[in-house]
N, C-alpha and C positions, 0 to 999 in steps of 0.2 A: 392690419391690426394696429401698429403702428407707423408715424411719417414723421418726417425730417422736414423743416422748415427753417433755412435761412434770411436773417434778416439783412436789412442793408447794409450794417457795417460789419457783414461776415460772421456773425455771430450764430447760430445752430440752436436748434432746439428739439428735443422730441417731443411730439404729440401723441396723445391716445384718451382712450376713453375707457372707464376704471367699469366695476362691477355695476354700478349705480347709471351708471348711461353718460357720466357727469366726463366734463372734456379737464385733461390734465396736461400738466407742461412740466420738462426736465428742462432745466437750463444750464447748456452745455459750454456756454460760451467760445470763445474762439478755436476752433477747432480744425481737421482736415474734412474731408467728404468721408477718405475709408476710415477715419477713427470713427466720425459720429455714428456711420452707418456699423460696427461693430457694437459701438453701445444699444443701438437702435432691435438687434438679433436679442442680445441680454434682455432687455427690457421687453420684449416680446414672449420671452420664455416667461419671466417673471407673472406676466401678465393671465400667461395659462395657468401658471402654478396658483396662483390667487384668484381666479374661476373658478376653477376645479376644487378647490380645496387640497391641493396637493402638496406635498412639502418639496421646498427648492433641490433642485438637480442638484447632486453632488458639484458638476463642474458650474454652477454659476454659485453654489458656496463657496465655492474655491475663487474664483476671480471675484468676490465681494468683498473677500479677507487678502485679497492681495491686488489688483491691477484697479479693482473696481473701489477700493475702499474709499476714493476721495469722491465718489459721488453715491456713497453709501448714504449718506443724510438726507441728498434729495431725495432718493427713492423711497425713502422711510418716508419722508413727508408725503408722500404720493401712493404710501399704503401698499407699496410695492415688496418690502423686507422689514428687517425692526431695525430700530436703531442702535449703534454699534454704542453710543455713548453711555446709555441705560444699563450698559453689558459688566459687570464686575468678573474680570474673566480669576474662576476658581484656580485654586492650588491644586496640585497635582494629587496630594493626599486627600482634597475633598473629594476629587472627581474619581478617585478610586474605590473613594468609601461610598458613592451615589450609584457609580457602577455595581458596585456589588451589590447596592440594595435594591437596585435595579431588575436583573439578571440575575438572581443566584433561584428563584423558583423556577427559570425556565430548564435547566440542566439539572444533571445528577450532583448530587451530594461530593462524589470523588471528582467533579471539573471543580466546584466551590471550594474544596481543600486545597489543590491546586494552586487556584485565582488567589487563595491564603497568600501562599508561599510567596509568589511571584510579587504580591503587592508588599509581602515585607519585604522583597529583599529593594524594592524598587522606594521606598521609604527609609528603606536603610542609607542605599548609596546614593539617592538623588540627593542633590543639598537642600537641605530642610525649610521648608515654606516658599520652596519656586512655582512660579506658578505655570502653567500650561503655555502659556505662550512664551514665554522666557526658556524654555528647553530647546536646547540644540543636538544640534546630530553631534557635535562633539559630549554634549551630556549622555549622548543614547551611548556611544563608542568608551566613554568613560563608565558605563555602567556594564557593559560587554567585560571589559578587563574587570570589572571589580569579582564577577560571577566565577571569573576564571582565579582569578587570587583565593576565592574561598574554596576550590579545588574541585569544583563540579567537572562532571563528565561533556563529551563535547556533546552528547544528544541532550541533555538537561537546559545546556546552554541553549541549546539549539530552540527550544519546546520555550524555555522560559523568554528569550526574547520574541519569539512568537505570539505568546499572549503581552508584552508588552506593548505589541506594534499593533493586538487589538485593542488593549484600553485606548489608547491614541487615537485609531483609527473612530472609536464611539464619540472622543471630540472633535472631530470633522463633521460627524454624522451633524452633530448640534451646533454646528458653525462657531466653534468658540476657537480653533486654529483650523489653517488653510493646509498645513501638510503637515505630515509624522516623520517628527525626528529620528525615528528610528528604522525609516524606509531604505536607507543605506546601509546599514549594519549588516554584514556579513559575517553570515554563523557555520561551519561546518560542522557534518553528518561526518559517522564512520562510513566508509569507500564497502566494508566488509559487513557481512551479515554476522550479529552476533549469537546464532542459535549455531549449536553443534548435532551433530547424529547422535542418537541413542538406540546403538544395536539392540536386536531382538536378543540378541547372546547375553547381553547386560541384565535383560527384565528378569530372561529365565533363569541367571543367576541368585538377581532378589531376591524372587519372589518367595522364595524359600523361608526365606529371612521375617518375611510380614505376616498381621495378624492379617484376617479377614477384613476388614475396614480396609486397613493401607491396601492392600492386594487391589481393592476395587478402586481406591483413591489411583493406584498407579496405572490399571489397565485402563481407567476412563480416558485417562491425559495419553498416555501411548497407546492405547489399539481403537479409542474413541474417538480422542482428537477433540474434547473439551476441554475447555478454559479451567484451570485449577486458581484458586478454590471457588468464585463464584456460582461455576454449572454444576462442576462435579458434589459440591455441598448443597446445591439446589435441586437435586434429581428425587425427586419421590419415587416409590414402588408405583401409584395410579402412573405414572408415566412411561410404564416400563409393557409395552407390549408383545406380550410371550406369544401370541398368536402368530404375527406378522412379523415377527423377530427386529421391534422396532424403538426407539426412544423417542418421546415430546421432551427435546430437552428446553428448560430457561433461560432466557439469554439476559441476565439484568444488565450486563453491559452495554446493551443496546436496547434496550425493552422502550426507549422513549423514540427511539426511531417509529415514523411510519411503516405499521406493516413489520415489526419485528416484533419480538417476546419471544416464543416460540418455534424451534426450529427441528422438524424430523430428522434423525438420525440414525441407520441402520443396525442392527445387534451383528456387529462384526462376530466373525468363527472363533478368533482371538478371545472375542470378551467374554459371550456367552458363558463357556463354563464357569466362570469367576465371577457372573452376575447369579448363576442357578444356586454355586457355592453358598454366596451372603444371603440371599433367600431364603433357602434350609437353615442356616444359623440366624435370620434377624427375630430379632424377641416379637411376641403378639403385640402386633398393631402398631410394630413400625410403622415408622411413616417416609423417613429420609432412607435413599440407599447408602450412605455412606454413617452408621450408625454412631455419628460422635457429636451430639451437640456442643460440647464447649467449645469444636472448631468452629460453627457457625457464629455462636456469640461472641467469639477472640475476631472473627474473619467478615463478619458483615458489622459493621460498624455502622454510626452515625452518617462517617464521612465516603460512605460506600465501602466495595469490598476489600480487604487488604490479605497479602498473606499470613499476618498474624505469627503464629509459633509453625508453620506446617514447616517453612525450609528448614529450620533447625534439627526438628526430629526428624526430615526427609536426610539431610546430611548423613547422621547418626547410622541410619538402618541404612544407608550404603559403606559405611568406612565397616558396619558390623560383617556385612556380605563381599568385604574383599574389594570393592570398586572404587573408581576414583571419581569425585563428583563432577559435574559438568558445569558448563554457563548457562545461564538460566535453565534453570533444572525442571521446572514445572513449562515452561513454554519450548522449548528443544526438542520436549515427547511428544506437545501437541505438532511440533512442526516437525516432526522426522515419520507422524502420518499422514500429514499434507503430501508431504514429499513420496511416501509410499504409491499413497492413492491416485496421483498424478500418472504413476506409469500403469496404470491400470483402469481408471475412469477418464472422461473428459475434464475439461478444468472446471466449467459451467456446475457440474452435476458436485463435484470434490468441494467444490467453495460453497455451495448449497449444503453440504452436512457441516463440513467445518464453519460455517457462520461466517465469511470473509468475503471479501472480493478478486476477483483476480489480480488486479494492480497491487493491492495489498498483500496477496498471497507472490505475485514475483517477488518483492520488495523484500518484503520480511519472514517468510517461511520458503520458500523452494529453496534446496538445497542443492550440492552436485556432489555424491554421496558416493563410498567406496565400492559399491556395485557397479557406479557407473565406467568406474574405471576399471575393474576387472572386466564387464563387459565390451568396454571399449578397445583391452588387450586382448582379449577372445577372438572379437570380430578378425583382429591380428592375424592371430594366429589361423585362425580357418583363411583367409585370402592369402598367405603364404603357402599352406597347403595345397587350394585351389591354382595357384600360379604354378608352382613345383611340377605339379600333374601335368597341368597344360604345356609345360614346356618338353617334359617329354616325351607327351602327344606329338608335339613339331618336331623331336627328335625323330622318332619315329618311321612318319611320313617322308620326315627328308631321305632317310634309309632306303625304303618302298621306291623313293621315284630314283633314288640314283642305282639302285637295282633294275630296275625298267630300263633307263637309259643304259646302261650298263649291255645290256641283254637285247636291245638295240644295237647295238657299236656290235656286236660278235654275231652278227644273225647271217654275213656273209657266210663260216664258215660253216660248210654242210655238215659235219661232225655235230655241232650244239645247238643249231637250229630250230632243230625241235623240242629239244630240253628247252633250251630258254625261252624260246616262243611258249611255252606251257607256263613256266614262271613268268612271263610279264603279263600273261594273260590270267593268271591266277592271281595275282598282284592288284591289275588293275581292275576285279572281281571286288576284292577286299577294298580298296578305295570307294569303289562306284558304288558300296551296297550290294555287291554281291552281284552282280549282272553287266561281269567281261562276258564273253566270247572265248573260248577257247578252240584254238585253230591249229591245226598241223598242218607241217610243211613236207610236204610228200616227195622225196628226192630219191634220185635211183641211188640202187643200194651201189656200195664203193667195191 
């Protein structure tokens, strides 16, 4: 595809032939064999990529903005890349505000809100009008501390540097820098799971406590194991199948997935009664099962779903019924029937109703819950018991055979020979399963 040709005063060149049929020359000048024959592989790729219509391989955008850049110009001349000189490399704040206007119809509404945040705080604390190639890893690492001065959480930090290092990563895409600043920045995760158990002792405490609405709001998130409030404010009665004892529930938090929206989900023993209950009570021609529109208008927003007022009055009607609130109070119920289901379904079939995946389900919902520990001292206790017995089972035995031998050692004298030839033999009856011999010793009388 392409050749190397030395001239006589060691000078290097590459040859090839463009789209056109037409013959073309890089001029390498003084070079070694293995460098030229390096450039000679670049230029090759290049040469596919510009056949085909293809856009340039990540890694020869990357050695064009850095090893390759001084012969960037020849190759532009040669139709091979563009020229870097024509290139006005944007500010940081342009290429955020083109990003978004880019990307924000392919995603939900709550990634755009999101992207919001991230690029104020990334406007805030970058210095103002630097541009994309002038950022350094110590800028990314100065902006890591700034996130943490404004008192964010370490998952926030964690999540917000993550879309940082993909705005960056989308100026690679477009060849305007060779690497991201913020490829080094190390962000820690909590080590711990932050959802808690939500005993069943708890609900049936509630539940007392709630109208018919909340009742259904709490049994969906703890005995359903739906998302609060997106699914659970999303559940129509048409999707409520009494025959097959079943739910269509709505997934809009993933409804742009391939192959999502919609996901079946069981009428657990649990819910049932609390779904027949709001039935009988819901007015003609409901339509939602959770009968409170102002939470859908507070809770589905512009910028996707939000909790809106539910935790506040969720608070409320727990300090009314005596309880003490939890951390994450609406995702803790959906994970404490994860964690239910798991000792009683397969993982495949439980990640199928609850909407997740497995890696996601270890990560962030499986728990190790105080059954498992009462179970775990059970087991205890029953192999203490089990050992107790067996030992004196061998107590036992050891009795049996030093009575045998016992009864052995005295068999000379003609007095108990009989006697105890009866008991070893009856002995070793009870050992064998029942199948000694019983033998008398027939001595003349004394």
């Amino acid at each position: 595809m392409a050749s190397i040709a030395t001239s006589p005063n060691g000078h290097r060149r590459i040859l090839f032939y463009d789209v056109m049929k037409k013959r073309k020359a890089i001029h390498l000048g003084e070079c070694t064999k293995k460098e030229s024959e390096t450039v000679k592989l670049r230029v090759e790729s290049l040469i596919i990529a510009k056949t085909l219509g293809l856009e340039i391989k990540q890694d020869d955008a990357v050695w064009l903005a850095g090893d390759g850049k001084y012969l960037r110009e020849k190759l532009a001349a040669v139709g091979l890349c563009e020229s870097a000189i024509s290139k006005v490399t944007p500010t940081l704040k342009e290429h955020l505000a083109d990003f978004l206007k880019r990307h924000s119809s392919k995603v939900k509404p709550g990634t755009v809100a999101v992207w919001r945040q991230v690029i104020a705080n990334l406007n805030e604390l970058m210095p103002e009008g630097i541009r994309l190639d002038e950022i350094t890893t110590g800028h990314a690492k100065a902006f890591h501390d700034g996130l943490k001065a404004k008192g964010m959480e370490q998952t926030t930090i964690h999540k917000r540097i993550g879309f940082a290092r993909q705005f960056l990563n989308d100026a690679i895409d477009w060849e305007i820098i060779s690497k991201n600043p913020f490829a080094k920045v190390k962000t820690s995760t909590p080590s711990t799971k932050s959802n808690v158990e939500v005993p069943r002792e708890w609900i049936d405490q509630l539940m007392p406590h709630l109208d018919t609405s909340w009742k259904v709001i709490v049994a969906l998130s703890r005995y359903g194991g739906l998302r609060c409030p997106s699914e659970v404010l999303s559940l129509r009665w048409v999707d409520i199948d009494w025959e097959r004892l079943r739910m269509s529930v709505p997934e809009p938090k993933v409804e742009h997935h391939s192959g999502r929206g919609i996901r079946s989900v069981p009428i657990f023993p649990e819910l049932l009664p609390i779904l027949e209950q709001a039935w009988e009570c819901a007015p003609e021609g409901a339509e939602f099962v959770v009968d409170k529109p102002g939470y859908r208008e507070a809770a589905n927003t512009g910028d996707g779903w939000k909790n809106a007022n539910l935790r506040t009055q969720f608070l409320k009607k727990l300090a009314k019924a005596g309880l003490p609130p939890w951390d994450r109070l609406f995702h803790s119920m959906r994970a404490s029937r994860q964690t239910e289901l798991e000792h009683q379904y397969p993982t495949h079939v439980v990640c199928a109703w609850l909407g997740n995946s497995p890696r996601i389900a270890q990560k962030n919902y499986l728990m190790v819950t105080e059954s498992d520990f009462d179970k775990a001292s059970s087991f205890r206790e029953t192999n203490t018991t089990r050992a107790t017995q067996e030992s004196d089972l061998r107590e036992t035995n050891t009795t049996l055979s030093e009575t045998v031998t016992s009864g052995s050692a005295a068999s000379n004298d003609p007095a108990n020979s009989w006697v105890e030839t009866k008991k070893a033999s009856e002995n070793t009856g009870l050992q064998g399963g029942g199948q000694g011999i019983r033998t008398l010793n027939r001595f003349p009388d004394a």
